[in-house]
Residue frames as qw, qx, qy, qz and C-alpha x, y, z in Angstrom:
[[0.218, -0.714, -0.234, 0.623, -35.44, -35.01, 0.72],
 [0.405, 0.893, 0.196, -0.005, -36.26, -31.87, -1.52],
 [0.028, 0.916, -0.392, -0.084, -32.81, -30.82, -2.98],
 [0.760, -0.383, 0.502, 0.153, -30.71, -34.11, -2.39],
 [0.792, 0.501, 0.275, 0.212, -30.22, -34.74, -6.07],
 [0.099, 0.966, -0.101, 0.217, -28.86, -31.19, -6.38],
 [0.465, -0.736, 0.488, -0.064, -26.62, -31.40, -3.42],
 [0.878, -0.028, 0.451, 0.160, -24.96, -34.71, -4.93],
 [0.654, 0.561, 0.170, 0.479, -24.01, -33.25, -8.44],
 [0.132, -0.858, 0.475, -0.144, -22.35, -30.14, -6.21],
 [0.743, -0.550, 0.373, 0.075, -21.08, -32.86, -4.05],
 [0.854, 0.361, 0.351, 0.128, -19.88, -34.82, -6.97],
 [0.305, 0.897, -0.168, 0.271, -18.26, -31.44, -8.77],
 [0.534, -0.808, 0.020, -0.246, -16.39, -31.12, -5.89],
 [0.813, -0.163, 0.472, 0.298, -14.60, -34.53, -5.62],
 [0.741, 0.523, 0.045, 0.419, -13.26, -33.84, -9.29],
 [0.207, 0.915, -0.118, 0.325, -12.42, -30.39, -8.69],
 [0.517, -0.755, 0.393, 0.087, -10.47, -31.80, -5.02],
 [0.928, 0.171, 0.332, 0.003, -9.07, -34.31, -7.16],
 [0.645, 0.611, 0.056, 0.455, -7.42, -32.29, -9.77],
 [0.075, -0.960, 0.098, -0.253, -6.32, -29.73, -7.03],
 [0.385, 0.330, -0.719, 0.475, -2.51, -30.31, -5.55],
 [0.579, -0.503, -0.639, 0.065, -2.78, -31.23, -2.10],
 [0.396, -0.197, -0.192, 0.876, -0.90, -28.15, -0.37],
 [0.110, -0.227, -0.420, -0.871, -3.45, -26.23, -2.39],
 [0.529, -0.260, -0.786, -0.184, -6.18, -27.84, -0.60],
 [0.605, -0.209, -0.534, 0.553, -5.05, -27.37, 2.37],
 [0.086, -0.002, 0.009, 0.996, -4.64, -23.65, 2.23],
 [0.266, -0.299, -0.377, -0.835, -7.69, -22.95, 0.53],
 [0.573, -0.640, -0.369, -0.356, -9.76, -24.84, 3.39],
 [0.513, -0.174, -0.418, 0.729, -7.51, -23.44, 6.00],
 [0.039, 0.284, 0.524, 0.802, -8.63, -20.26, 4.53],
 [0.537, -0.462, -0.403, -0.579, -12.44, -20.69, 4.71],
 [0.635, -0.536, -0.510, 0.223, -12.25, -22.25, 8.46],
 [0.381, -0.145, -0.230, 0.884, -9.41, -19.46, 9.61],
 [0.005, -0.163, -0.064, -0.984, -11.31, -16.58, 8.37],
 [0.480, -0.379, -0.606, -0.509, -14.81, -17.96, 9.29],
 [0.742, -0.592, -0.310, -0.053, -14.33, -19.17, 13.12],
 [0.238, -0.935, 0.233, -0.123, -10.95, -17.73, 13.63],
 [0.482, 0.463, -0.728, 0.151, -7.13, -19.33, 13.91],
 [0.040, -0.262, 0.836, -0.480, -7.91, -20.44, 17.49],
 [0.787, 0.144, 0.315, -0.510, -11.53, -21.96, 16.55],
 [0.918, 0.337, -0.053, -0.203, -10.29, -24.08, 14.51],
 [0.585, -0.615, 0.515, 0.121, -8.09, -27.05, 14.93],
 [0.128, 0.380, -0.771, -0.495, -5.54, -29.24, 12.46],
 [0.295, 0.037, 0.952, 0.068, -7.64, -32.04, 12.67],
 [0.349, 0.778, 0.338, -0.398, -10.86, -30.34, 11.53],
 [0.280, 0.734, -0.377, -0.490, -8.49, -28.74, 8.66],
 [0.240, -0.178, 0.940, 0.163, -7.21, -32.89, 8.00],
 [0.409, 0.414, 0.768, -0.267, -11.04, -33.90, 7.98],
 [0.304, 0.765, 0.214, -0.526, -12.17, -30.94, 5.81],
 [0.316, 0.691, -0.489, -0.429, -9.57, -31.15, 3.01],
 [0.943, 0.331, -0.020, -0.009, -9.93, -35.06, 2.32],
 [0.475, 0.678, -0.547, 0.124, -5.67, -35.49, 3.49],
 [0.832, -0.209, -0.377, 0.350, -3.72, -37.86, 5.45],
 [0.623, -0.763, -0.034, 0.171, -2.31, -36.10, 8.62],
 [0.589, -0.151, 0.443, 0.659, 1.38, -37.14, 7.01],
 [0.553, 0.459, 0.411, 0.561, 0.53, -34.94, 4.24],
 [0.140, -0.948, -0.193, -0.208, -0.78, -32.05, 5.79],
 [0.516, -0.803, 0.220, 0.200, 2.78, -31.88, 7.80],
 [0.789, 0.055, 0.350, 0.502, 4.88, -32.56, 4.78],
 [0.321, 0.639, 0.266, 0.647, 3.78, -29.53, 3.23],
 [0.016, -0.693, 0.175, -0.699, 3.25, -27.36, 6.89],
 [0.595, 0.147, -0.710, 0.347, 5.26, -28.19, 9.47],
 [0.046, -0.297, -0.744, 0.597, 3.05, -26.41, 12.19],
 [0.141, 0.885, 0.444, -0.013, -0.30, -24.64, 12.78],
 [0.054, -0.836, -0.089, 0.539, 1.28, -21.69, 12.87],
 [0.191, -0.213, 0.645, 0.708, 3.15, -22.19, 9.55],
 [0.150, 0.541, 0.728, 0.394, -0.23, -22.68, 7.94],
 [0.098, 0.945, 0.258, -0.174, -1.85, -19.40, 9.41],
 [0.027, 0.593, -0.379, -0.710, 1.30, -17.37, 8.12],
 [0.027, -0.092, 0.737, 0.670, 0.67, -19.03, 4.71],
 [0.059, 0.614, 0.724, 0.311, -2.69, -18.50, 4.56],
 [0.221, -0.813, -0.220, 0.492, -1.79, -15.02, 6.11],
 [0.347, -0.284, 0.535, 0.716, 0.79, -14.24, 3.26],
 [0.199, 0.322, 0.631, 0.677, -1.79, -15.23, 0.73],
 [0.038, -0.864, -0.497, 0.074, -4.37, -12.63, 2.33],
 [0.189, -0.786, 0.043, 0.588, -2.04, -10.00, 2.68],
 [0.255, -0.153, 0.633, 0.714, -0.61, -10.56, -1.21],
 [0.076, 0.554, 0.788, 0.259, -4.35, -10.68, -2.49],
 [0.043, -0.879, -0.471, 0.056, -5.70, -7.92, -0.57],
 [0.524, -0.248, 0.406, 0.706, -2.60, -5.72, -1.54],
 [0.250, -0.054, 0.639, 0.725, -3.57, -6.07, -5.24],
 [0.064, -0.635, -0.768, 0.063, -6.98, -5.33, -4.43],
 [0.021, -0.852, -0.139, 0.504, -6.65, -1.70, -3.05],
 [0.367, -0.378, 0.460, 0.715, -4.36, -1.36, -5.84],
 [0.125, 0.367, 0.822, 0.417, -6.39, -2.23, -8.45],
 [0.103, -0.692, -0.673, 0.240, -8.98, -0.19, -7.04],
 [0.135, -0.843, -0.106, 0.510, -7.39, 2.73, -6.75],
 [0.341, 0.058, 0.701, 0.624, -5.61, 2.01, -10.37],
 [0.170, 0.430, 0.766, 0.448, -9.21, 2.12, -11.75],
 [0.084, 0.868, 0.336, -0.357, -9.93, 6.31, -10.86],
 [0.600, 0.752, -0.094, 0.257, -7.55, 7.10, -13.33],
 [0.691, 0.200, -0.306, 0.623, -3.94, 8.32, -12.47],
 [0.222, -0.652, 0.243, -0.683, -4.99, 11.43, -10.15],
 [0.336, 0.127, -0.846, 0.394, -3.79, 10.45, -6.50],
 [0.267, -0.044, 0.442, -0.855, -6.00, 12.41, -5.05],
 [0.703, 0.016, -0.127, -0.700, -8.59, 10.53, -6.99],
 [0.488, 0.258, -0.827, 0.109, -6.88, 7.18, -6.04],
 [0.049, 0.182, -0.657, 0.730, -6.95, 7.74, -2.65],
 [0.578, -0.007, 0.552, -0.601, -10.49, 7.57, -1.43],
 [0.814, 0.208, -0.404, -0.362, -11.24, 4.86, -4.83],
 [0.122, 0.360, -0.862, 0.335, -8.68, 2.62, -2.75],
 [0.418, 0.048, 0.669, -0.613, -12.02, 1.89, -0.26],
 [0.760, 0.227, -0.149, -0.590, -13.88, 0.25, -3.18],
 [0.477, 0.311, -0.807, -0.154, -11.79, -2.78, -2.82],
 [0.368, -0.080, 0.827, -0.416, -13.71, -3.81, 0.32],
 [0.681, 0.401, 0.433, -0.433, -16.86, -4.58, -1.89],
 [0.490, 0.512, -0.519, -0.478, -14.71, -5.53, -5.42],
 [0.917, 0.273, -0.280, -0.083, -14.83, -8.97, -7.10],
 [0.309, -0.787, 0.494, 0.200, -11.74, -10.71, -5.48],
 [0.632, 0.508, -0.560, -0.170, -9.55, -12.08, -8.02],
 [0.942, 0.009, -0.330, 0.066, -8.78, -16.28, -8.06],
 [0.493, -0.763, 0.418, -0.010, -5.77, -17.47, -6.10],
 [0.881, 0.358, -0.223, 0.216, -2.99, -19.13, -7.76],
 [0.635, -0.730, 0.254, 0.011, -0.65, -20.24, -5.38],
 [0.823, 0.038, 0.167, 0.542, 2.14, -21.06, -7.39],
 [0.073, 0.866, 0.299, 0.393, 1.83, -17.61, -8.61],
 [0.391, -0.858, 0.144, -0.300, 2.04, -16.00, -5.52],
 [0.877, -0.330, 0.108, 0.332, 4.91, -18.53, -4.49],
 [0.723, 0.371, 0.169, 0.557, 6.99, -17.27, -7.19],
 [0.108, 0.818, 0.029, 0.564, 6.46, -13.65, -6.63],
 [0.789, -0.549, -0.229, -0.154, 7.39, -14.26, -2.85],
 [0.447, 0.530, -0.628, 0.353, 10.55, -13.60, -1.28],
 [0.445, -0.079, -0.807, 0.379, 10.45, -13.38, 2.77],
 [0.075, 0.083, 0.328, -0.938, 8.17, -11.94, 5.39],
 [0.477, 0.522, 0.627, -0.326, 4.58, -11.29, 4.98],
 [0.459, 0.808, 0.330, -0.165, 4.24, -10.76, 1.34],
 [0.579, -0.280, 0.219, 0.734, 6.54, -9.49, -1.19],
 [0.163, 0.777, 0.212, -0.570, 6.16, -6.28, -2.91],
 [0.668, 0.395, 0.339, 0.531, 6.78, -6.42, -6.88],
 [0.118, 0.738, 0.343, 0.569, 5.86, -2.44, -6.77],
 [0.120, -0.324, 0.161, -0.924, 6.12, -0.79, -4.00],
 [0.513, 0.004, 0.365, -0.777, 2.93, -2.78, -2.92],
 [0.369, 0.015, -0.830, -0.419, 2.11, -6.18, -3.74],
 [0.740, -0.347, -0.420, -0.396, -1.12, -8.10, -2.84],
 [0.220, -0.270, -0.916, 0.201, -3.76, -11.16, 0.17],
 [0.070, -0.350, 0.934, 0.024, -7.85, -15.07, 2.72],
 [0.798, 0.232, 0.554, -0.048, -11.03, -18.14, 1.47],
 [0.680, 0.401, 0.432, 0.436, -11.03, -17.14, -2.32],
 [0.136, 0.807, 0.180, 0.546, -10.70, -14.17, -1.70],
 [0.215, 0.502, -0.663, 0.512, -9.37, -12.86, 1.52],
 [0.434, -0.767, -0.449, 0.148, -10.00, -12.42, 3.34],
 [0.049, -0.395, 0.027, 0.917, -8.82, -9.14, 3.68],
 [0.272, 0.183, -0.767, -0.551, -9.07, -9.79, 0.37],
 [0.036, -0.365, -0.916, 0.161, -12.67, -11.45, 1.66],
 [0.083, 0.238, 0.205, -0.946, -14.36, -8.54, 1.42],
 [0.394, 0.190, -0.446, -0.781, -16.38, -9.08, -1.75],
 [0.683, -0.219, -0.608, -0.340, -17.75, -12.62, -1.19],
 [0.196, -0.263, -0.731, 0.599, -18.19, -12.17, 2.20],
 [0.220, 0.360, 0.052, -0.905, -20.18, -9.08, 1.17],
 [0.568, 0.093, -0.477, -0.664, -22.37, -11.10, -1.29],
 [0.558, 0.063, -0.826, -0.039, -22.60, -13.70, 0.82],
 [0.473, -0.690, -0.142, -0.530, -23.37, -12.11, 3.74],
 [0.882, -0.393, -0.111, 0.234, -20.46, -13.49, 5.83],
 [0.290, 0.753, -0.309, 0.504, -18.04, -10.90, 6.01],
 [0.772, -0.501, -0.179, 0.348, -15.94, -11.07, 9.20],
 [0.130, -0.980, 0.124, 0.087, -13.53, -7.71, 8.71],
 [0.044, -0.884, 0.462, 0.056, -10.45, -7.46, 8.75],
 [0.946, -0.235, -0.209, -0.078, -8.40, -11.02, 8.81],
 [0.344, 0.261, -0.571, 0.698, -4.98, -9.26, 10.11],
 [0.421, -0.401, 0.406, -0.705, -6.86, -7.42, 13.01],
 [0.911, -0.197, -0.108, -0.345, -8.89, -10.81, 13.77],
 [0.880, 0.199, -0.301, 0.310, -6.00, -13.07, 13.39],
 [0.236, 0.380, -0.573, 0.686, -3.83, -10.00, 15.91],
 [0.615, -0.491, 0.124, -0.604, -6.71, -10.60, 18.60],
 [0.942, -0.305, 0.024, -0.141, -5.90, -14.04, 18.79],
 [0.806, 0.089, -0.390, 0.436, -2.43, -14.32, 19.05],
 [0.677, -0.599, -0.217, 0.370, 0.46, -13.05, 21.27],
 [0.082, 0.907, -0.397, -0.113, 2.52, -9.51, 20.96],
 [0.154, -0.665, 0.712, 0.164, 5.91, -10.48, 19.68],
 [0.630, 0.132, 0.735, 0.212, 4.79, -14.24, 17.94],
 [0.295, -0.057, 0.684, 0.665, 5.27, -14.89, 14.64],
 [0.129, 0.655, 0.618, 0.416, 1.97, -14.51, 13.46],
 [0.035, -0.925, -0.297, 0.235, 1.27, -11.16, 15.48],
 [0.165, -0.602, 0.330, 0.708, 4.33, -9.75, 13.64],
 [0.208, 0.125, 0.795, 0.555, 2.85, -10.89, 10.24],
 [0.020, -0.729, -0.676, 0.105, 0.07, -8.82, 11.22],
 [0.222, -0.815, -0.010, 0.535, 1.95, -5.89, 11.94],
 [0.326, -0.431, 0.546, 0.641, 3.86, -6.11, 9.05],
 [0.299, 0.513, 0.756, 0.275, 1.05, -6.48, 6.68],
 [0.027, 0.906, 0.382, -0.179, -0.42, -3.35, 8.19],
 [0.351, -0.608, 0.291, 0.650, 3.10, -1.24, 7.43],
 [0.376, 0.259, 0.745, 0.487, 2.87, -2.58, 4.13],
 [0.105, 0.706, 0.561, 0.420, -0.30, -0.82, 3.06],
 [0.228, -0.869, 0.040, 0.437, 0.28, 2.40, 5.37],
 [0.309, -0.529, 0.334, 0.716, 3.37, 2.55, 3.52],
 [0.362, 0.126, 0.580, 0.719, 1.95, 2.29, 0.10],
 [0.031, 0.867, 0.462, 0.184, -1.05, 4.66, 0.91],
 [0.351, -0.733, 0.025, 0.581, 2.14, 7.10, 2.25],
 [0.356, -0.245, 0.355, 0.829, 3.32, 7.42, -1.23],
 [0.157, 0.571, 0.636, 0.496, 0.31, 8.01, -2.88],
 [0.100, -0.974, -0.181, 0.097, -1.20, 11.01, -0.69],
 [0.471, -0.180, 0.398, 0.766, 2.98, 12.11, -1.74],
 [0.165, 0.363, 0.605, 0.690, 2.27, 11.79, -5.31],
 [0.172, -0.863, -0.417, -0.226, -1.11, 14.10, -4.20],
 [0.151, 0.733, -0.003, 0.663, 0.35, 16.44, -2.99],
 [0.586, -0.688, -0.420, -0.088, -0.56, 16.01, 0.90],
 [0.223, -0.878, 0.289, -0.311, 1.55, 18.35, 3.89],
 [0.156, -0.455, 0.832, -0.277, 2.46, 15.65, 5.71],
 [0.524, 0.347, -0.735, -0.253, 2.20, 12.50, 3.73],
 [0.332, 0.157, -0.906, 0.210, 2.58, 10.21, 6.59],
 [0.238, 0.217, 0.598, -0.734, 0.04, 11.56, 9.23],
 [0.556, 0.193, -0.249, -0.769, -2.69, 11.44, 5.87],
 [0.511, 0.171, -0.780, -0.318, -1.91, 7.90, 5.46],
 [0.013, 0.005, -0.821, 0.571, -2.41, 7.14, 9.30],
 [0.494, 0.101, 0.186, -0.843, -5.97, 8.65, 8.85],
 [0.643, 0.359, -0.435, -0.517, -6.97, 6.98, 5.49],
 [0.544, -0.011, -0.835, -0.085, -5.75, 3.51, 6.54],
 [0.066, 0.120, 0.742, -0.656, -7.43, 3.77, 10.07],
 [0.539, 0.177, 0.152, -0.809, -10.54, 4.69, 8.31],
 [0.662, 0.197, -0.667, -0.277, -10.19, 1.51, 5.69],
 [0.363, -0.174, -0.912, 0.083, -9.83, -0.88, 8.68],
 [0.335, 0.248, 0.412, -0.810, -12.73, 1.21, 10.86],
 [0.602, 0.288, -0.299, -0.682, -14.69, 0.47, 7.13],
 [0.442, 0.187, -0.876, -0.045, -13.98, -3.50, 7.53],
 [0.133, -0.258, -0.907, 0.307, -15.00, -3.86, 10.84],
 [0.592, 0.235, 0.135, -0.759, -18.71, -2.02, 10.04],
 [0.475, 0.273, -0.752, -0.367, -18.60, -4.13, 7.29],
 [0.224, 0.151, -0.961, 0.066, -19.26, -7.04, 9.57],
 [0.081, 0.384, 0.776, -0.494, -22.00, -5.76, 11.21],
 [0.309, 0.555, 0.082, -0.768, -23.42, -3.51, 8.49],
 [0.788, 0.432, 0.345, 0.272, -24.25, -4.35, 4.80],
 [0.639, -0.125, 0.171, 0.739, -21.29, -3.44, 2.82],
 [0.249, 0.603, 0.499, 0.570, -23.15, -1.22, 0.15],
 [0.304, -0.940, -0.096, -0.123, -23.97, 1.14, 3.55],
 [0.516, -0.742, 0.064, 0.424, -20.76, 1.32, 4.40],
 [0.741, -0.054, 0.192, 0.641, -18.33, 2.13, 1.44],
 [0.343, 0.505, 0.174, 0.772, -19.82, 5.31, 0.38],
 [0.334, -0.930, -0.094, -0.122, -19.92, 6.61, 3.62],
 [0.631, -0.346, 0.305, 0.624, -15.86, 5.58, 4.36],
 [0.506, 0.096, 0.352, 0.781, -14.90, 6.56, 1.06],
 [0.141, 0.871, 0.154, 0.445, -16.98, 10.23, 1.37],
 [0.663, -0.722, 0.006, 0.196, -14.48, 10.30, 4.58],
 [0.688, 0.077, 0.277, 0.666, -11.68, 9.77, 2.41],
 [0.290, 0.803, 0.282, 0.437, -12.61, 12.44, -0.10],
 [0.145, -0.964, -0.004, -0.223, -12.88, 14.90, 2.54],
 [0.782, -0.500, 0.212, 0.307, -9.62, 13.76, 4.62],
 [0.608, 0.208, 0.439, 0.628, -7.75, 14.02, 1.35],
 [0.285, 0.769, 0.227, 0.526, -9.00, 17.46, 0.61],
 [0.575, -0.814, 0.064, 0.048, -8.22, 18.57, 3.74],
 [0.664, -0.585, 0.321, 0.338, -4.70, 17.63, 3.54],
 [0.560, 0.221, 0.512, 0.613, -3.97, 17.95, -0.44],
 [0.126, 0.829, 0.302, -0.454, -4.96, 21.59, -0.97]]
């Protein structure tokens, strides 16, 4: 068959690269790709056993239920896609006001690697710790933090807190790692429209992060390139409105 050669020296790559990769790593990373692709409740442990090449016993040495694995492949989405908006909005220069709608470029940026030891260290409890005021998160990227190679790839799926609160229950662990993801970035887009100058700080940020996850879920159904500079001329104007 036309390609088979090809598809062998990937395959091949592959095996080293699982090879050299811890196994807890592994694990995550195609937890990851399956969670954010078909959803936490499409997809089951065995499928996640089968897919990452581990013994059963290993996969429960390192996470002692499903739900421990979606929060830790929630954590790393919410710690990734964090450092994303940050970054983003880092790179309009130091005006908030000019932060503030740049913030919406991180649905369509590069997402940086995942080093999970990294992100262990920086970790205290909860969904994410915050080095700043605002730290980072699921596949390589988020999946929040999925934005970019979902967007080049043409498999975006939105949001993976809002997905990930459809399928659980009010008041379970994971639907409060959802909630608490979303506080997170409300609260760190409250201090920036601050720093700008905004009336009422808190009621800007409500807008600005309702429009970012409105901009995620087009995303899924739109191509990204059509949607960020229509969100982020929303921003602009939301922000002038309220930063006068």
């Amino acid at each position: 068959m036309a390609g088979t050669g090809r598809t062998s020296a990937r395959g091949g790559a592959a095996t080293k690269r699982s090879a050299r990769e811890p196994a807890r790593d592994r694990i995550l990373r195609t937890a990851t790709d399956l969670f954010y692709t078909y959803g936490i409740r499409g997809v089951g442990i065995d499928r996640i056993i089968a897919e990452s090449g581990v013994a059963k016993a290993t996969l429960y040495a390192h996470f002692r239920s499903k739900d421990e694995l979606v929060l830790a492949y929630l954590r790393q989405a919410d710690e990734k896609w964090r450092r994303m908006l940050r970054e983003a909005a880092a790179a309009a220069g130091d005006d908030p006001r000019a932060q503030l709608p740049a913030m919406f470029n991180a649905i369509g940026a590069p997402s940086p690697p995942t080093d999970t030891a990294a992100l262990d260290a920086e970790r205290s409890t909860g969904v994410g710790a915050s080095r700043d005021g605002g730290t980072p998160s699921g596949a390589e990227g988020l999946r929040e933090g999925t934005a970019s190679r979902g967007a080049a790839a043409g498999s975006f799926r939105g949001c993976a807190f809002i997905n990930s609160a459809s399928e659980s229950q009010p008041g379970s662990p994971v639907h409060e790692a959802t909630i608490e993801h979303k506080r997170l970035v409300r609260e760190w887009v409250e201090g920036l429209a601050a720093k700008a100058g905004a009336a009422d700080p808190a009621l800007l940020a409500r807008q600005l992060t309702v429009l970012l996850d409105g901009a995620m879920s087009a995303a899924s159904t739109e191509p990204v390139p059509d949607v960020i500079p229509a969100a982020r001329a929303g921003a602009q104007a939301l922000v002038a409105a309220a930063c006068p």
